[in-house]
N, C-alpha and C positions, 0 to 999 in steps of 0.2 A: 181437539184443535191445537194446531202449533202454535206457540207465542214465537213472535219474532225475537232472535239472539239480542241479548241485551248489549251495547257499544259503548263501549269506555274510551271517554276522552282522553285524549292523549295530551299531557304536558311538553310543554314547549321544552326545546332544550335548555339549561341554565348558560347563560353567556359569562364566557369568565371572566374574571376581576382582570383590572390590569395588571396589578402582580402577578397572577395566574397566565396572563399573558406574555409579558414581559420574561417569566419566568420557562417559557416553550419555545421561546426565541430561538434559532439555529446558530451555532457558531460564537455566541458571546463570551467570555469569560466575568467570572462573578463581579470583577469589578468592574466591568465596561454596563452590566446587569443593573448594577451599586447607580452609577451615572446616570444613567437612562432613566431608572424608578425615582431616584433621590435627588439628581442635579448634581451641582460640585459644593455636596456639603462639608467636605473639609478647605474647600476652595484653596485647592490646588492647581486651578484655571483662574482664576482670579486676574482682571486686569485693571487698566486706567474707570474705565466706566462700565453700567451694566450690559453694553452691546458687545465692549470688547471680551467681558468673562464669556457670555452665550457665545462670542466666534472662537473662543480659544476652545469651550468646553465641547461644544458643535465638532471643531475639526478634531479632535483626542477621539469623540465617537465615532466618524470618520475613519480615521485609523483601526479601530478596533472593529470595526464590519467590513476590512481590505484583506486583511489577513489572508495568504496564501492558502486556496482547499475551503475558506469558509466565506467567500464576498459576498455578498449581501447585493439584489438590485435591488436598479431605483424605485421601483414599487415599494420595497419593504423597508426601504431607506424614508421616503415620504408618508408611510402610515406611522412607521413608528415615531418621528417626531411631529410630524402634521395632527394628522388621523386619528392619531392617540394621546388624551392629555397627558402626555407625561412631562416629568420635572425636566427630563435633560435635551425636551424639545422645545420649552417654552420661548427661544431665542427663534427658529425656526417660525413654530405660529407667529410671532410677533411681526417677524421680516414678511411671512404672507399678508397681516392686517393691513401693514405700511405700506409696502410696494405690490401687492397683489400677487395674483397665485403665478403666474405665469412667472414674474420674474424673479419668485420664493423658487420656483421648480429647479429653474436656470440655475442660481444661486447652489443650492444643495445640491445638484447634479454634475454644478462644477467644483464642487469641492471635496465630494465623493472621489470622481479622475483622481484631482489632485493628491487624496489620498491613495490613490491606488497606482498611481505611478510612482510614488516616493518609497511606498512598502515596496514594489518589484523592481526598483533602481534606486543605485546611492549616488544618485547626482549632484549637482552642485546646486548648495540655496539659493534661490534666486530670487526669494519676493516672500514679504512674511507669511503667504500660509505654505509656501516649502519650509519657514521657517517651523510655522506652529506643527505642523507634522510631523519636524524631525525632533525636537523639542519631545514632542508624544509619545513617537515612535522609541523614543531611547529610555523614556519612563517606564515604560511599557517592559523592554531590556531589562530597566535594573529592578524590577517589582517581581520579574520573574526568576533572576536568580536566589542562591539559600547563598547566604554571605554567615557562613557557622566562625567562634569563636569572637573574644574581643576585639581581631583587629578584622575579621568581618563587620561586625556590627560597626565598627568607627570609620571603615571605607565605604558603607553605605549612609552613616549622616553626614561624609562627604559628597558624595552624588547626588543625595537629598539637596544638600544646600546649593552644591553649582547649578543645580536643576532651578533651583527659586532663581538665580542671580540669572542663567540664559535667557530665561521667560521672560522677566525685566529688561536684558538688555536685548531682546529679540532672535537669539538666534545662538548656537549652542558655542560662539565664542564669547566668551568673557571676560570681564577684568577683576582681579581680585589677589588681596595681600595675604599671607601667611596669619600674620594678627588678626584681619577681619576674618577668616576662614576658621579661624581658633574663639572666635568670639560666638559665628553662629552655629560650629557642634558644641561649643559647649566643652573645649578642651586643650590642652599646651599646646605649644607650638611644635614641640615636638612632636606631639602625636600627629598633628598637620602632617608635619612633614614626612615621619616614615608613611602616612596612607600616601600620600602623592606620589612620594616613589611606588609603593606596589601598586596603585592603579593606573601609571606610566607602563608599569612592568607589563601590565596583564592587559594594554590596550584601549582601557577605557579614559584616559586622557593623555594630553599633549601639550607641552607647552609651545605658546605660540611667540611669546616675546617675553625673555626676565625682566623683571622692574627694577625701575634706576631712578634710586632718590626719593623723588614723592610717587612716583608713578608704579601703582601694582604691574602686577605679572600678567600677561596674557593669557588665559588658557584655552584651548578646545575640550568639546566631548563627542565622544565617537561611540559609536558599537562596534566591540573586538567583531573581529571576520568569525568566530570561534560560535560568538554568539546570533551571526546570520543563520544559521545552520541550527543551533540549538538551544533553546533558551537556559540549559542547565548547565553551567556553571563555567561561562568564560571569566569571571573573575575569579572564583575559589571551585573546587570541585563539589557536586552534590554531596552533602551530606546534611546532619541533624543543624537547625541552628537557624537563625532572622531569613526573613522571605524580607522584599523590598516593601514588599503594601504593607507590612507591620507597622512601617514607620512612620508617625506623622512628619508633616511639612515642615522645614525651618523658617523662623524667623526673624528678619532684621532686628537688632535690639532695637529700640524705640530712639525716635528721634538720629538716626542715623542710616544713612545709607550706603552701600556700598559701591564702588563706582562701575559702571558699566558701558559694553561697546555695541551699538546698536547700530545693526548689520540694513544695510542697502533693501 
């Protein structure tokens, strides 16, 4: 007599971690990856309160899933900070707790746009989250060039720092003195000053008004056109030598601030 074929249960499939997930994501770069898993643990988004760090570090995400050839819809825009506990969505769940889903959807859907109109146009700012975008968008710029030698390395903890002073004053024009810029890299006046002439030179700043008296200088920051096209080396050419994400963040010495102009 035949026995019947003996049936082997089938295991379910193993569902993966979120870093396993996080980490299959289409189109991210490691540090947009870094956000998403981790939050803004160097708090480099960091603002007045904890709603305003989640809208700065929220719209930097934003930016980083607009990207020409990799955008991301809104489906995978809302799982991944919704859907999925993660660290760099927690600002997102919170606005659905509070206002509810429908107006969390609205919300992230228009700030998506808003990123993805500013990546494929260099318009004019118009309102703090064109501000927080371009703000991103030029982090983004100078993290991806290789800035090799010492006066690499010393024009990018100047971009570092105009970078802190924009976010404070809203919006990537600033105010700021030769001294206080010499206080927070951490070096002479002079070295200030030969970086600012080479990052004039190579497009990535501009003055916008010299200082008279007590009143600092103006400056803007831009993305050279050099670097629309490529992220490899509008400021110095590729070679050996500091990536922009090497750098930690600068910071105001204590008890002192530096003045700033904060944009419409």
């Amino acid at each position: 007599m035949n026995r019947p074929g003996r049936v082997l249960a089938q295991r379910p499939a193993r569902r993966p971690s979120l870093t396993e997930w996080v980490e299959g994501l289409p189109g991210l770069s490691g540090r947009a990856r870094r956000l998403l898993l981790e939050g803004d643990a160097e708090r480099r988004y960091a603002g007045r309160t904890t709603a305003d760090s989640g809208y700065r570090l929220t719209m930097a995400l934003a930016v980083a899933v607009s990207q020409p050839g990799r955008e991301w819809t809104l489906a995978q825009w809302w799982e991944a900070l919704v859907l999925r506990r993660t660290a760099g969505g927690v600002w997102a769940r919170s606005l659905r707790s509070r206002k509810g889903e429908r107006y969390a959807e609205g919300k992230l859907a228009g700030m998506l746009d808003k990123a993805r109109a500013f990546v494929g146009a260099s318009g004019a700012i118009v309102c703090r989250a064109d501000a927080m975008v371009a703000i991103a968008r030029l982090r983004a710029a100078v993290e991806a060039v290789v800035w090799p030698g010492p006066g690499g390395g010393t024009d990018l903890k100047n971009l570092t720092a105009r970078l802190q002073l924009a976010e404070q004053a809203g919006g990537l024009e600033h105010e700021v003195s030769v001294r206080q810029l010499a206080e927070l890299m951490g070096c002479a006046r002079s070295t200030v000053e030969a970086s600012n002439s080479r990052l004039r030179a190579a497009g990535w700043l501009s003055l916008v008004t010299a200082g008279t008296g007590e009143r600092s200088s103006a400056w803007s920051l831009r993305i050279p056109p050099e670097a629309e096209e490529s992220c490899a080396g509008p400021g110095h050419r590729p070679a050996p030598g500091e990536r922009g994400q090497g750098v930690s963040r600068m910071c105001t010495p204590a008890g002192r601030s530096a003045p700033a102009r904060w944009a419409a």
